[in-house]
C-alpha positions in Angstrom: 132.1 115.5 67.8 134.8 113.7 66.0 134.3 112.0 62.2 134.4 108.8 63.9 131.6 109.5 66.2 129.8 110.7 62.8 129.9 107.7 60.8 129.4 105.6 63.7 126.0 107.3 64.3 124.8 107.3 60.9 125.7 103.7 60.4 124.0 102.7 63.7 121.4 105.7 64.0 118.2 103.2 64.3 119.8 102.1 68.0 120.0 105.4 68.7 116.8 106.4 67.8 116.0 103.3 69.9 117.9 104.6 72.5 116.6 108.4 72.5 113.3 108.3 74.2 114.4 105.7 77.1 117.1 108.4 77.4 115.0 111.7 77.3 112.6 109.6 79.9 115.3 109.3 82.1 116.8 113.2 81.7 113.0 114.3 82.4 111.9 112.0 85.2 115.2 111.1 87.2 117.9 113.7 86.2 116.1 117.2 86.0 113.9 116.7 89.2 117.2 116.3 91.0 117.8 119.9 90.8 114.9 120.2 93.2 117.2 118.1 95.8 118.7 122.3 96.6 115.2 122.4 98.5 116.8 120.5 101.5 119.0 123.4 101.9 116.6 126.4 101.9 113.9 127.7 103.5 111.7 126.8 100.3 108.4 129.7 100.1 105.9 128.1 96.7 105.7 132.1 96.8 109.4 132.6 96.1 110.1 129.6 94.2 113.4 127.0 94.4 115.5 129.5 93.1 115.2 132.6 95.1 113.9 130.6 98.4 116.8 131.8 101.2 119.7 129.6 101.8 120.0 127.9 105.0 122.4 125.3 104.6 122.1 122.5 106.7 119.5 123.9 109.3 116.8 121.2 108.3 119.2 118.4 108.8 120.6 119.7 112.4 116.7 120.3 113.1 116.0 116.4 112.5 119.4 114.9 113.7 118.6 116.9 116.7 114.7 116.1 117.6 114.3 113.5 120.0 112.2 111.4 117.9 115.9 110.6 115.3 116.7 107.9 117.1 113.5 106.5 117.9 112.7 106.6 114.2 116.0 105.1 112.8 115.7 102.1 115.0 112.2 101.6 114.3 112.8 101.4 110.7 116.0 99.7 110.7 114.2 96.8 113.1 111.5 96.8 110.5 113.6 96.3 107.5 116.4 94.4 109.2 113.7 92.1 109.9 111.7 92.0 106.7 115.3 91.0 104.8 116.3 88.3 107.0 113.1 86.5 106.7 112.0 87.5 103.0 115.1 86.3 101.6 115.5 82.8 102.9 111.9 82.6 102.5 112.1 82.8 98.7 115.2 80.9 98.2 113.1 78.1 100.1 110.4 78.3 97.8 112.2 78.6 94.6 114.8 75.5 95.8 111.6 73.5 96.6 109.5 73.9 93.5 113.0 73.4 91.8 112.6 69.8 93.3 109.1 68.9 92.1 109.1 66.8 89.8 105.6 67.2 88.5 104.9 70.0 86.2 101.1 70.5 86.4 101.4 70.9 90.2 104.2 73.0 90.0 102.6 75.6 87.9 99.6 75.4 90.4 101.9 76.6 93.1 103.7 79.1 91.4 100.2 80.3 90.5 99.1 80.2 94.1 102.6 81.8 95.3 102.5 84.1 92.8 98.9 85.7 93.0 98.8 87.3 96.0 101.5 89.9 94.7 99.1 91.7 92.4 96.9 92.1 95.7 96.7 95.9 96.5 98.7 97.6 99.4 95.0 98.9 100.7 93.6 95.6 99.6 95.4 93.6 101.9 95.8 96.0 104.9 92.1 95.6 104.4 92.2 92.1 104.6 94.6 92.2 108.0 91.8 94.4 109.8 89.1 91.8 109.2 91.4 88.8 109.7 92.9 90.2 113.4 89.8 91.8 114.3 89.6 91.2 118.4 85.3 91.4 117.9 84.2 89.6 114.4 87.8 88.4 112.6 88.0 85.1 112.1 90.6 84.8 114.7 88.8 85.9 117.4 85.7 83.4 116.4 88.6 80.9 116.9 89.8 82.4 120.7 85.7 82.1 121.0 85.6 78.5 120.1 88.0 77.6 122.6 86.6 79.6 125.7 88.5 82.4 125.4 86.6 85.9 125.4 89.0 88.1 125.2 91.2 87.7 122.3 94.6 89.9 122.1 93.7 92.9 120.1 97.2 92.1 117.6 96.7 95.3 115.7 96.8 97.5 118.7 99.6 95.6 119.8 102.9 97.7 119.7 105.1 94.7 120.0 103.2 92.3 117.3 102.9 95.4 114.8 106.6 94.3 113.0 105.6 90.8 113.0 101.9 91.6 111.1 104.0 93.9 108.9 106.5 91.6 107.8 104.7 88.3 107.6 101.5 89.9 105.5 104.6 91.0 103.4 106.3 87.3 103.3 102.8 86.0 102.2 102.1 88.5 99.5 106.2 89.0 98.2 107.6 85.5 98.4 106.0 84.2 95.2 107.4 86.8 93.3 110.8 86.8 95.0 111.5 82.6 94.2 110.7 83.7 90.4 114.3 85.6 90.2 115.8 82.4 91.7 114.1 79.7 90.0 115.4 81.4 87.0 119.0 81.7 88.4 118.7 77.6 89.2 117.5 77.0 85.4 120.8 78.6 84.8 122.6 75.9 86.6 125.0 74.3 84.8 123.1 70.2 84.2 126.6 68.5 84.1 126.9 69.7 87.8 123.6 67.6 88.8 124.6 64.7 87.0 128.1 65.1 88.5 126.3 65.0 92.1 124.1 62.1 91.5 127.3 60.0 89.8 129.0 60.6 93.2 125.8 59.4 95.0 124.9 62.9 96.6 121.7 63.1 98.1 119.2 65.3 97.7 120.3 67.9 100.6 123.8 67.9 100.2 122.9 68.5 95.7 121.0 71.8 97.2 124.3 72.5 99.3 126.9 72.2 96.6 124.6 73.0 93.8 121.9 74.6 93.9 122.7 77.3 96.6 126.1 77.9 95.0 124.3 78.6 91.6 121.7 81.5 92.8 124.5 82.8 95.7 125.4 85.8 93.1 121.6 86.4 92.5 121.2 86.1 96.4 123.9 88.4 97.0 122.8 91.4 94.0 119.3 91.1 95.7 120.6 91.7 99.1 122.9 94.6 98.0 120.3 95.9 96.7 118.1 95.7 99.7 120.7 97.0 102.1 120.4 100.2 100.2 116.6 100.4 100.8 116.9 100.4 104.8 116.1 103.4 105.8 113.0 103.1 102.5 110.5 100.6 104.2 107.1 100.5 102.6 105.1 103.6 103.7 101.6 102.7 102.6 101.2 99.7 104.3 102.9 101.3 107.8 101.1 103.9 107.4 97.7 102.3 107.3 98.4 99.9 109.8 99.5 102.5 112.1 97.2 103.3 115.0 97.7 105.1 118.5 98.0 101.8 120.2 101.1 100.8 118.1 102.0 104.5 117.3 105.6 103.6 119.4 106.7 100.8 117.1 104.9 101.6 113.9 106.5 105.5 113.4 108.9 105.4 111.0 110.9 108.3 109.1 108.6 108.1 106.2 105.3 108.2 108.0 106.9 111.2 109.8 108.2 113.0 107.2 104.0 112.7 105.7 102.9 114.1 108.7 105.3 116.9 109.9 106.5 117.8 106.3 103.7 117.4 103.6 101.1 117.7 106.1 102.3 120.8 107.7 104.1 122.0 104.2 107.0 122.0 105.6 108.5 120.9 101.9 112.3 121.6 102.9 112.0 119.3 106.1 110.7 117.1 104.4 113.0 117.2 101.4 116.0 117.0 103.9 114.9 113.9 105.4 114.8 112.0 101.8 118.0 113.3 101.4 119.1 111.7 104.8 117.9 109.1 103.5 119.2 108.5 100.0 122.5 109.6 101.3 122.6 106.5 104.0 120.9 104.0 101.5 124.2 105.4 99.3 126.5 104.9 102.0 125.3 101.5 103.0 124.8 99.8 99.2 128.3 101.2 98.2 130.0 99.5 102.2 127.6 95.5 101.5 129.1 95.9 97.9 132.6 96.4 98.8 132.1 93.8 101.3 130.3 91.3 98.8 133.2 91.9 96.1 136.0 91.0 98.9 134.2 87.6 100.4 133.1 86.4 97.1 132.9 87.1 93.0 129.7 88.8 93.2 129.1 92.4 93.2 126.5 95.1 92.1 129.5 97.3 90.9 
């Protein structure tokens, strides 16, 4: 350590005593675990230990690539988180654009309020609150089929085809209100000369979100969807998993619920391991290809 580096610690040392335990959080919690990642690549006995567990290489990864539920899984959670993106997004732009517009500041906190709550609403909570909603005997929804002569109501949670749909839509509800609070803070950010600019050259409302508003949060929208490409292959397991049933068991499988049940269930740890990996390494791969890309169309980037 250089005399520099000396003086410059003793005249700042309260930063770095700021600094220290964030830092030693972060070597105990994120960067020492990681030497557990080795797992993937052994055939890991709790008798044995990580250490002295016999190398196998890439085995686990060949077994997985290989099974003839890989591809079945992939596409079931790309579909799922393909489609949660493309709707949460625009969604919460929407919201965030539209209480930008109110003019009323009582009702717009009401709103947020409303928007907002349903986030702190537990994962087991709300998959609670599906079951009783889409019940096909007592829910709500089937009171309604009732009321207009029909008997039979669709059973929606046994429904394969339906299952992405209640997944991502329960999601929209409970996320949305949360999601707008990142943008309504990008809009207050907005430059005011540029509004007064618009309404001087007699822009209307639509056309002051088009030139505006949208180009104000597009770096936010674009660091939010970087950042959600690199979750693809990480959709929600709790929820999936709780919603998941025989009926829509062909839709509803997804790497993570798989890895729960042939992995940890089985304690099969270095399968299971392997598959995270998989799936780190893809998220890696796919945040580091959107970023490039976002960086070459526009100004905004992650990195």
């Amino acid at each position: 350590m250089g005399i520099a580096m000396k003086r410059s610690i003793v005249r700042h040392w309260p930063l770095y005593v700021i600094i220290s335990l964030p830092t030693a959080f972060l070597i105990a919690f994120s960067y020492w675990p990681m030497l557990g990642v080795q797992i993937a690549f052994r055939e890991y006995s709790p008798v044995l230990g990580v250490w002295k567990s016999p190398w196998i290489g890439l085995h686990q990864f060949q077994s997985f690539i290989s099974s003839p539920y890989f591809w079945p899984l992939v596409k079931n959670t790309l579909s799922l988180s393909v489609y949660y993106i493309a709707v949460s997004i625009p969604c919460a732009v929407i919201l965030a654009i539209a209480l930008n517009e109110v003019r009323s500041v009582r009702f717009k906190k009401v709103v947020q309020m409303f928007t907002y709550a349903p986030y702190f609403i537990s994962t087991v909570i709300l998959v609670g609150m599906i079951q009783i909603i889409l019940s096909p005997t007592s829910g709500p929804l089937a009171l309604v089929f009732h009321q207009f002569g029909i008997s039979n109501p669709p059973n929606l949670l046994g429904s394969a085809s339906g299952f992405s749909s209640i997944y991502v839509w329960s999601g929209i509800w409970q996320e949305t209100g949360y999601g707008a609070v990142i943008y309504l803070a990008a809009l207050a950010g907005v430059n005011p000369e540029l509004y007064e600019a618009a309404k001087i050259d007699g822009a209307s409302r639509l056309q002051k979100i088009r030139f505006v508003d949208l180009p104000g949060i597009s770096p936010a929208i674009i660091i939010l969807l970087i950042l959600s490409v690199g979750g693809l292959l990480s959709v929600g397991f709790e929820k999936t998993f709780l919603l998941q049933n025989n009926l829509n068991l062909s839709k509803s499988e997804i790497i993570s619920t798989y890895v729960y049940k042939t992995g940890l269930v089985n304690a099969d740890f270095s399968f299971a391991s392997a598959i995270g990996l998989f799936n780190s390494v893809v998220g890696l791969i796919l945040i580091s290809i959107v970023n490039y890309t976002a960086r070459k169309v526009s100004d905004s980037s992650l990195f």
